[in-house]
C-alpha positions as CSV (number, residue, x, y, z in Angstrom):
1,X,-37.1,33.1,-37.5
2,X,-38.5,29.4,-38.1
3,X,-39.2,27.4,-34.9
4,X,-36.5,25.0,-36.4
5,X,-34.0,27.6,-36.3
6,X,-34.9,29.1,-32.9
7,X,-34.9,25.5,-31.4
8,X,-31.5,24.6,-32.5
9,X,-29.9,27.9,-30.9
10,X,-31.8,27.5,-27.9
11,X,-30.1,24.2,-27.3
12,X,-26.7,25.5,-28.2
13,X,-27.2,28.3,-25.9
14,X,-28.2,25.6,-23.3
15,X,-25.4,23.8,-23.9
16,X,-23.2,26.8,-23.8
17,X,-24.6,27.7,-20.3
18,X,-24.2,24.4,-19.1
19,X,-20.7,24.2,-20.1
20,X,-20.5,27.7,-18.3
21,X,-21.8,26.1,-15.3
22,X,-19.1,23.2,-15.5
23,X,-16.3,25.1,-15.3
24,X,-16.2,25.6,-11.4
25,X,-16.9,22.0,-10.7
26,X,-14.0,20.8,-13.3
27,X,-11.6,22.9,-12.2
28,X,-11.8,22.2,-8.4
29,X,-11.8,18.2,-9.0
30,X,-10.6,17.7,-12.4
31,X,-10.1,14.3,-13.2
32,X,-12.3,13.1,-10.3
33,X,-15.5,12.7,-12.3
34,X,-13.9,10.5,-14.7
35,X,-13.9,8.3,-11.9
36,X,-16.8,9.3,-9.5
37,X,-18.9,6.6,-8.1
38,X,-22.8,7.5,-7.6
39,X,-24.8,7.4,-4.5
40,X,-28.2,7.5,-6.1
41,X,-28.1,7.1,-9.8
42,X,-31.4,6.2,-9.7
43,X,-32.0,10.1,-10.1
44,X,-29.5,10.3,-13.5
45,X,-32.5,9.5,-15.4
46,X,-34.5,12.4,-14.8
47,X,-32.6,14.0,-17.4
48,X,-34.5,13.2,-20.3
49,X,-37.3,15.8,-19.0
50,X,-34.7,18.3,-19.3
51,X,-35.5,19.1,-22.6
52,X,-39.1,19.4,-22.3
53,X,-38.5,21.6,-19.3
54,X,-36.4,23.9,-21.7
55,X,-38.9,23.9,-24.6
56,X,-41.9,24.7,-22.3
57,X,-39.8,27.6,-21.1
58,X,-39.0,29.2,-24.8
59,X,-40.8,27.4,-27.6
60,X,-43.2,25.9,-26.0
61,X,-44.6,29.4,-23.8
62,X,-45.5,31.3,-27.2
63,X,-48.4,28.6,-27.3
64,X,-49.8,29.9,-23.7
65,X,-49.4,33.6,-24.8
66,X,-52.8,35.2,-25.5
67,X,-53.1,36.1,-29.5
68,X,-55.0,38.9,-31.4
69,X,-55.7,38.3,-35.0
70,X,-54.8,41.3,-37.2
71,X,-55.7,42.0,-40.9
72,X,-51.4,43.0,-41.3
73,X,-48.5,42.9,-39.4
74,X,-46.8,45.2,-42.2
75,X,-47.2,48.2,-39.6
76,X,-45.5,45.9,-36.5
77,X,-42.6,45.2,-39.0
78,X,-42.0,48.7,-40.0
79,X,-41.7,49.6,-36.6
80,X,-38.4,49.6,-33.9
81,X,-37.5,46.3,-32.1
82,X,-36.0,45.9,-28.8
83,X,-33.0,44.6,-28.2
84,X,-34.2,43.0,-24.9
85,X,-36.9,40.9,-27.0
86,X,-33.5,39.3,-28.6
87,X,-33.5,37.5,-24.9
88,X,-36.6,36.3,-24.6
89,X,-35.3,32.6,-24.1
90,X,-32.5,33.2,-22.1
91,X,-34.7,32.1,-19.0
92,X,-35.2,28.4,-20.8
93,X,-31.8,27.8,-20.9
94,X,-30.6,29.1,-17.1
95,X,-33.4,27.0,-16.0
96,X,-32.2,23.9,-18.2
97,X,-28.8,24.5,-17.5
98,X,-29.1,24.8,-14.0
99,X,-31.3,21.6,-13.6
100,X,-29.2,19.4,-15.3
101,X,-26.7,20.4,-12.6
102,X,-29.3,20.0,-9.9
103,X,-29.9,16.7,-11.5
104,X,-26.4,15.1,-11.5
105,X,-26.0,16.7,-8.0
106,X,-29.1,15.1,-6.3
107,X,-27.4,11.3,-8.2
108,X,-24.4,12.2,-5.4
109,X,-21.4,11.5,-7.1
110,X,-18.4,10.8,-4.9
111,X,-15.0,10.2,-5.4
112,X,-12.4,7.6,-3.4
113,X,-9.3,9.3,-2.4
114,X,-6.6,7.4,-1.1
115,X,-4.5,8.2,1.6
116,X,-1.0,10.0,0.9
117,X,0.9,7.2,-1.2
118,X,4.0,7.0,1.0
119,X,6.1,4.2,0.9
120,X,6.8,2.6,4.5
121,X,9.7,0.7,5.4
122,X,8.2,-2.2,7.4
123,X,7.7,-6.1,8.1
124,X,5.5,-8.9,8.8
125,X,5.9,-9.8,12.4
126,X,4.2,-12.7,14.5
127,X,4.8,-12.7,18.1
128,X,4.5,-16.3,19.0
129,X,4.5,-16.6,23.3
130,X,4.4,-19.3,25.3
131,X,1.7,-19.5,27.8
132,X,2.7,-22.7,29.3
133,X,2.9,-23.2,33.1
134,X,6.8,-23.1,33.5
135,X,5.7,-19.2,32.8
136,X,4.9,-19.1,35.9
137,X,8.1,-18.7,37.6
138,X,9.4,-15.4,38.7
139,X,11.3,-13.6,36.5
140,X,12.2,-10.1,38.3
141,X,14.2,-7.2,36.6
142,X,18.0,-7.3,37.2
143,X,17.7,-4.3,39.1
144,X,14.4,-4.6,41.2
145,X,14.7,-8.6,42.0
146,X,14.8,-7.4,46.2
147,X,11.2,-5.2,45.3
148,X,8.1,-6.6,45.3
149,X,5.4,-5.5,43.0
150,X,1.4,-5.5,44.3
151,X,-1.0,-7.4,42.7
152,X,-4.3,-6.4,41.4
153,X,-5.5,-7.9,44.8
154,X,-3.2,-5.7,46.7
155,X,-0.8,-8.0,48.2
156,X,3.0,-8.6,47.4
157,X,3.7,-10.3,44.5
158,X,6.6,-10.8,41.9
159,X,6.7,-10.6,38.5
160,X,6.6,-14.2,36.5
161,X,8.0,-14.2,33.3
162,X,4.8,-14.0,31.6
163,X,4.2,-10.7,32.9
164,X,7.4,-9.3,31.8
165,X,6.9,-10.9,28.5
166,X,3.8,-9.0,28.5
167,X,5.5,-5.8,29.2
168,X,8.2,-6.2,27.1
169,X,5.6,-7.4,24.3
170,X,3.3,-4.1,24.8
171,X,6.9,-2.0,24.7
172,X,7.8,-3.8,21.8
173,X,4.7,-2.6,20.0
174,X,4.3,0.8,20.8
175,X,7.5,1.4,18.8
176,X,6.6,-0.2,15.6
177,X,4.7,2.1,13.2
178,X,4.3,0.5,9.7
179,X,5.5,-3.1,10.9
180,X,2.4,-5.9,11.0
181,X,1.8,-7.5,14.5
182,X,0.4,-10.3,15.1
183,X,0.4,-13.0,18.0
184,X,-0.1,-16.5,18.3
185,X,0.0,-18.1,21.9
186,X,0.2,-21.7,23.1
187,X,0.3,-24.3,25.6
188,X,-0.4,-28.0,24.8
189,X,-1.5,-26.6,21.1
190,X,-1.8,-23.1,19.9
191,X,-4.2,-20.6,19.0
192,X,-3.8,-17.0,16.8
193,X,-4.3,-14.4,19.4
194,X,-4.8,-11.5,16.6
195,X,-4.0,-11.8,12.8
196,X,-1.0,-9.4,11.6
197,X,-2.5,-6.1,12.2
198,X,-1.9,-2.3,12.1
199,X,-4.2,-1.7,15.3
200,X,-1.7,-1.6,17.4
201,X,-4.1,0.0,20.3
202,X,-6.4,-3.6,19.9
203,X,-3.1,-5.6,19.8
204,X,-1.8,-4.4,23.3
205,X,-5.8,-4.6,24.8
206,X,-5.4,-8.4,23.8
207,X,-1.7,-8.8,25.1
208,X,-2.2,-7.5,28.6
209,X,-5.3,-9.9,29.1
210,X,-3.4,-13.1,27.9
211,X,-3.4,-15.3,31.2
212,X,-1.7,-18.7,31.8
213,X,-5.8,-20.0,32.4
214,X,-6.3,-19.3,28.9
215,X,-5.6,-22.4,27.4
216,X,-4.4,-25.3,28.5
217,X,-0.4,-25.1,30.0
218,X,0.2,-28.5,30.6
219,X,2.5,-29.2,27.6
220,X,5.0,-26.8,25.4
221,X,3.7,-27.7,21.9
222,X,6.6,-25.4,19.9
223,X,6.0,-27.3,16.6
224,X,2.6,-26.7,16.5
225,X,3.3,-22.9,17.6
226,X,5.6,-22.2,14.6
227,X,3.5,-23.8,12.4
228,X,0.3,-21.6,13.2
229,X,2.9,-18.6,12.8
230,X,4.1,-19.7,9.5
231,X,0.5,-20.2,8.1
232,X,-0.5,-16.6,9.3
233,X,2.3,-15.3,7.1
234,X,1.9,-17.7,4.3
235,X,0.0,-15.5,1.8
236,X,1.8,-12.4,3.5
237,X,2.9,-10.2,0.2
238,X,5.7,-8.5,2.5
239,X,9.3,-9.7,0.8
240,X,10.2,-9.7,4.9
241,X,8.2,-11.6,7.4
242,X,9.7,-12.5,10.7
243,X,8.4,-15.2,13.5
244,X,10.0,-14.1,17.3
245,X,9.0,-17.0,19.7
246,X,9.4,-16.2,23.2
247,X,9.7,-19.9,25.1
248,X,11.2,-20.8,28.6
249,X,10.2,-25.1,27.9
250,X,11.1,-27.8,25.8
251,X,9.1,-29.4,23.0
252,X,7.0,-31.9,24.5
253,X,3.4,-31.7,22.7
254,X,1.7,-30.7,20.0
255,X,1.0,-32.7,16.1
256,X,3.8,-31.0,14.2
257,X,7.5,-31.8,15.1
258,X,9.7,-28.7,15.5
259,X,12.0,-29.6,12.8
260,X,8.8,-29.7,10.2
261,X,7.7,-26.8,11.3
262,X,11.1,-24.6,10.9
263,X,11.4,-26.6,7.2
264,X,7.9,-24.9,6.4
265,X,9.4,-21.7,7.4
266,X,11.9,-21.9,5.4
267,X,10.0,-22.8,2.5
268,X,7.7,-20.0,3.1
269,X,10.5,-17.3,3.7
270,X,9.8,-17.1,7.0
271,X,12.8,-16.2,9.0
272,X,12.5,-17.6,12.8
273,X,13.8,-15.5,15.8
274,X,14.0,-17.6,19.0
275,X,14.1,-16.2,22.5
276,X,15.1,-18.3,25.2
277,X,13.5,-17.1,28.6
278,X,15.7,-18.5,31.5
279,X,18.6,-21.0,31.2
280,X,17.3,-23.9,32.8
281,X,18.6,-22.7,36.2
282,X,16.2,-24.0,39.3
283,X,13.6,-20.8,39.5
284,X,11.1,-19.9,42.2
285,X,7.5,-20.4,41.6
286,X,4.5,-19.3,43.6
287,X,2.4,-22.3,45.8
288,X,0.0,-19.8,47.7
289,X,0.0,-17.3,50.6
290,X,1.1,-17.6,54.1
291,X,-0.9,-17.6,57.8
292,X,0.0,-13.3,56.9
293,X,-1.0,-13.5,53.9
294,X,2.3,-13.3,52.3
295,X,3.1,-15.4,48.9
296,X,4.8,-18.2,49.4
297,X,7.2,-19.5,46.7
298,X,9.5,-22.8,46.3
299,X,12.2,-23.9,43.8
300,X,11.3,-25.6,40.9
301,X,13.5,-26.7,38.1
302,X,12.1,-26.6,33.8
303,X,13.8,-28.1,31.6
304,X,15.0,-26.1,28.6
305,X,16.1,-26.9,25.0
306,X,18.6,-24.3,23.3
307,X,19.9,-26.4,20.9
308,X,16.5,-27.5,19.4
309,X,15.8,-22.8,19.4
310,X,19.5,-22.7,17.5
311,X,18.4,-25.0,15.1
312,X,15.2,-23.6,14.4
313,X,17.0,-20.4,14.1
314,X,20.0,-21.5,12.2
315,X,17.5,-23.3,9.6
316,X,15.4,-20.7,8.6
317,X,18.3,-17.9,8.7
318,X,16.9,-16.4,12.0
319,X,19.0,-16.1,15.1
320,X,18.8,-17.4,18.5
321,X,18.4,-15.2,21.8
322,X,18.9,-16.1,25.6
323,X,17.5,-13.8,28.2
324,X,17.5,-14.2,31.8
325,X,15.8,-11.1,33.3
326,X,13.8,-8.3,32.2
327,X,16.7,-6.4,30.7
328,X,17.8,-9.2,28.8
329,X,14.4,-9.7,27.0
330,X,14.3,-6.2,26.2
331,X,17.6,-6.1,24.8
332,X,17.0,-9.5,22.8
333,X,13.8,-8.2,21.3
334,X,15.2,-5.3,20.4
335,X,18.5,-6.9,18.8
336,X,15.5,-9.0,16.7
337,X,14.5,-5.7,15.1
338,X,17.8,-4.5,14.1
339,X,18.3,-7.6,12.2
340,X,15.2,-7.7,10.5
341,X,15.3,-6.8,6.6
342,X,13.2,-3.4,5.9
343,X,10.3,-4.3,3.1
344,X,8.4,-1.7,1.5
345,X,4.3,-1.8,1.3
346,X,2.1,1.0,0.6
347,X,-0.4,1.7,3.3
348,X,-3.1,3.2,1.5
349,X,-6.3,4.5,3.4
350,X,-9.3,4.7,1.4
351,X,-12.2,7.7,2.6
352,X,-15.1,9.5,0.0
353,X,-15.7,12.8,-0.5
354,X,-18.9,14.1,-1.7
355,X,-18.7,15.9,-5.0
356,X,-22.5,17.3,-5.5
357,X,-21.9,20.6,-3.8
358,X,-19.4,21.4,-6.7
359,X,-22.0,21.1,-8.7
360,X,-24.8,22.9,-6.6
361,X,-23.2,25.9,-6.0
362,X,-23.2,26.6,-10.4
363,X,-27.0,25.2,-10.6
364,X,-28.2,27.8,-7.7
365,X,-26.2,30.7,-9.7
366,X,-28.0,29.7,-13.1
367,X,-31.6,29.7,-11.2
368,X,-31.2,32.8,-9.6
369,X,-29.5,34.4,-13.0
370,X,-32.7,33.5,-14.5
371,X,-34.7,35.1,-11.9
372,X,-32.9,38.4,-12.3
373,X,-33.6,38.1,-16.3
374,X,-37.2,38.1,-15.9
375,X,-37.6,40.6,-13.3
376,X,-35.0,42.9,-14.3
377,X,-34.5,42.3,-18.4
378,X,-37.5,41.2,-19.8
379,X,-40.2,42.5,-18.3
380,X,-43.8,41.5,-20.1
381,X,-46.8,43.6,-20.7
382,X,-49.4,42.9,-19.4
């Protein structure tokens, strides 16, 4: 047989292997290599010694075989072959088989899956709240108004309405799962608290340590509140997004007037949910502590606007909410979520998984098949 001939079956038989060897890896992931990303395709071009590895190991090893000249072969011929010397390259092409697999394994290639592909029925939400300093007035659940909550400095003290609105917010999230939440708080101007976000576990960290020292509470700028709400949600791709502003004052700050501000709602899709905390009623509001170091509260009267909160609702196909205690909040918030239009968006999670042990496990086979071939098929004398 011409060195021509044997070359060009030892590379269809290394071929053949090779294929042999792909046949795990393709039917575990299938389709995944069409699309596999690589970690270190610096090591893909190692493959062009491949075929010198293959012709050192068949060709290339009769040339580092010692030779005796002989005067004829016409005895050699005339005598029996072996079927096992029919073999004699079968080592080559396990090894080059098995090495292009090492090859492509040691490049890494990986593959994105996505998470499951369920639809969710959800919305866009921001959570606008006002931190100005009529939130300071108490604001006790219907049924505990006689009972006194402690502080975090131990002493008597009752709930203001920002800490219910803080409760009722953190209550409010915990039962969302595929809605987006985000916040936007303000005083004399406003300020985004958190984007709309999935992390609902960051969301309530950042809720329960909004104070009314955190910006400046002299001034109720709602306009300017909205606003910042609507421009969260403007390049929102949910066919729902809803604004819920919880507000116990009256527009008296800010750069954007109210009525602006619900028109680029409207314009943006933006459906405004107004929640009215307190009707207007004269409240009590901490001054300080007493000689026994009780607090000590007096009446103070803040004016509210319901109209203007109907308006903004009415305009931009929201409703409009009034809650006087705890309950009432709850309720309202709530009532807000049953009213809300259900949008769909795929929440896709996006994680690698390494695909070079499919391909190791096939390249170890080949390399150990070959070491079986020499030891235990084609032995060589001497």
């Amino acid at each position: 047989m011409s060195a021509w001939v044997r070359g060009f079956f030892v590379a269809l038989a290394t071929l053949g292997a090779l294929l042999l060897g792909c046949l795990y890896p393709g039917i575990e992931r299938g389709e995944a290599w069409i699309h596999a990303q690589w970690g270190f395709p610096w090591a893909l071009p190692a493959l062009i010694l491949v075929p010198l590895v293959v012709w050192k190991a068949t060709l290339g090893q009769d040339r580092r075989v010692p030779r005796l000249g002989l005067s004829t072969l016409a005895g050699l011929l005339a005598g029996p072959r072996g079927w096992r010397s029919r073999f004699r390259d079968l080592p080559g092409v396990l090894r080059g088989a098995g090495l292009v697999l090492g090859i492509v394994a040691l490049a890494r290639p990986q593959d994105v899956l996505r998470g499951e592909n369920a639809e969710e029925r959800g919305i866009d939400i921001v959570i606008v709240l006002d931190l100005s300093g009529s939130m300071r007035a108490v604001m006790d659940d219907a049924s505990s108004q006689s009972k006194p909550t402690i502080g975090d400095d131990g002493k008597p003290k009752r709930a203001t309405r920002l800490d219910v609105a803080k409760d009722v917010i953190t209550d409010f999230v915990s039962r969302r799962k595929t809605d987006r939440i985000g916040v936007v708080v303000f005083g004399r101007a406003a300020f985004v608290l958190s984007p709309p976000t999935l992390d609902y576990g960051l969301l309530t960290q950042l809720v329960q340590k909004m104070d009314l020292d955190l910006i400046d509470g002299n001034g109720t700028a709602i306009g300017d509140a909205v606003g910042t709400a609507v421009a969260r949600l403007r390049r929102s791709t949910a066919r729902s997004k809803a604004v819920i502003l919880l507000t116990d004052g009256d527009s008296n700050a800010g750069a954007i007037d109210p009525s602006y501000a619900s028109h680029l709602a409207e314009v943006q899709g933006v459906k405004v949910y107004t929640v009215q905390i307190g009707n207007g009623d004269n409240v009590l509001v901490q001054e300080g502590i007493d000689l026994f170091g009780q607090p000590r509260y007096a009446n103070a009267h803040f004016p509210v606007n319901p109209t203007l909160l109907k308006k903004i609702a009415s305009d931009t196909g929201g409703e409009a909410f009034i809650a006087t205690d705890k309950k009432g909040l709850e309720e309202s918030m709530h009532s807000i979520l049953d009213r809300l239009e259900k949008t769909r968006f795929e929440a896709q999670a996006a994680t690698m998984e390494d695909l070079f042990p499919f391909l190791l496990i096939p390249a170890v086979i080949l390399v150990a098949l070959e070491g079986l071939v020499r030891i235990l098929l084609l032995r060589r004398f001497p």
